[in-house]
C-alpha positions in Angstrom: 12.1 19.4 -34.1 15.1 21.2 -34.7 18.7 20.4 -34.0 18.7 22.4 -30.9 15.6 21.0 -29.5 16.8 18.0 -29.5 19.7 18.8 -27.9 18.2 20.6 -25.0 16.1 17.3 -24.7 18.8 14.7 -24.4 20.9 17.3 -22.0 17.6 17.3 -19.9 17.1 13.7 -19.9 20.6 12.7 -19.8 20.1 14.8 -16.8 17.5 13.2 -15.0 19.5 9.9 -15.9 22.5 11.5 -13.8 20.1 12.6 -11.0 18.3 8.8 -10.9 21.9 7.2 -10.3 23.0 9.9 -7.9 19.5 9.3 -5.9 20.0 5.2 -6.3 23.2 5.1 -5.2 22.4 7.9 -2.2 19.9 5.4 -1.1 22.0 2.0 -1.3 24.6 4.2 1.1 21.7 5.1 3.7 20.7 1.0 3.6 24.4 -0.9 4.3 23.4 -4.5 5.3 19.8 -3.5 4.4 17.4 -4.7 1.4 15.8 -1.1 -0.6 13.5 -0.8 -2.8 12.9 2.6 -5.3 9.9 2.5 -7.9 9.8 5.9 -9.8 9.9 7.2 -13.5 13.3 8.3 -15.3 13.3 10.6 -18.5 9.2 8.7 -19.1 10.3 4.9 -18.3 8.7 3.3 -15.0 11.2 1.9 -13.1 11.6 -0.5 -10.0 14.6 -1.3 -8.2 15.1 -3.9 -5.0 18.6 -3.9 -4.2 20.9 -5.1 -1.0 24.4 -3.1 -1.4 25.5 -3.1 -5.3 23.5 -6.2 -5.7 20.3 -5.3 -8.2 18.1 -8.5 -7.4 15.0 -7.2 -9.1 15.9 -4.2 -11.6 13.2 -3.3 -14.4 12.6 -0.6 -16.5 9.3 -0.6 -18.2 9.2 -4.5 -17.9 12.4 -5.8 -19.2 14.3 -6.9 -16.6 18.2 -5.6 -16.2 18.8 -7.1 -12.6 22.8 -7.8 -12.1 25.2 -10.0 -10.0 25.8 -9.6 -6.7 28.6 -7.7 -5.2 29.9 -5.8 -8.1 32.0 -2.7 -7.8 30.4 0.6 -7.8 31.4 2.1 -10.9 29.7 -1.4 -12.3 26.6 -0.8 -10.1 26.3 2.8 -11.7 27.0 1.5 -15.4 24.6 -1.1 -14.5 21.8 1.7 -13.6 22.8 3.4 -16.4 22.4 0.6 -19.0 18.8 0.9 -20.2 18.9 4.9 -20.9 
């Protein structure tokens, strides 16, 4: 694989990384005061999420577990999302 391929592949995962937190954090917005839950794949990795607010109670990605406190800001909650990519 060439330079350029693999530039054209981390721009489109990085990508579907931006897409995922957008879509996460679209959905923690349409749930205030509500529990959510999102299981999906991002750029190959399965991924499940069961949040209330910024709060990640169960957050895994392809197993390993990268839940978070509660309450944390929302540029935290989006670093947080973006942590295993």
């Amino acid at each position: 694989m060439d330079t350029l391929q693999k530039l054209k592949l981390y721009l489109n995962e990085s990508r579907e990384v931006d897409n995922f937190i957008k879509e996460i954090n679209k959905l923690r917005n349409s749930n205030k005061n509500k529990w959510y839950t999102w299981t999906g794949s991002v750029d190959g990795k399965e991924i499940k999420i069961k949040g209330y607010g910024t709060w990640l109670q169960v957050y895994t990605v392809e197993g390993i577990d990268y839940s978070g406190n509660q309450d944390i800001k929302v540029k935290e909650f989006r670093s947080v999302l973006a942590e295993p990519f």
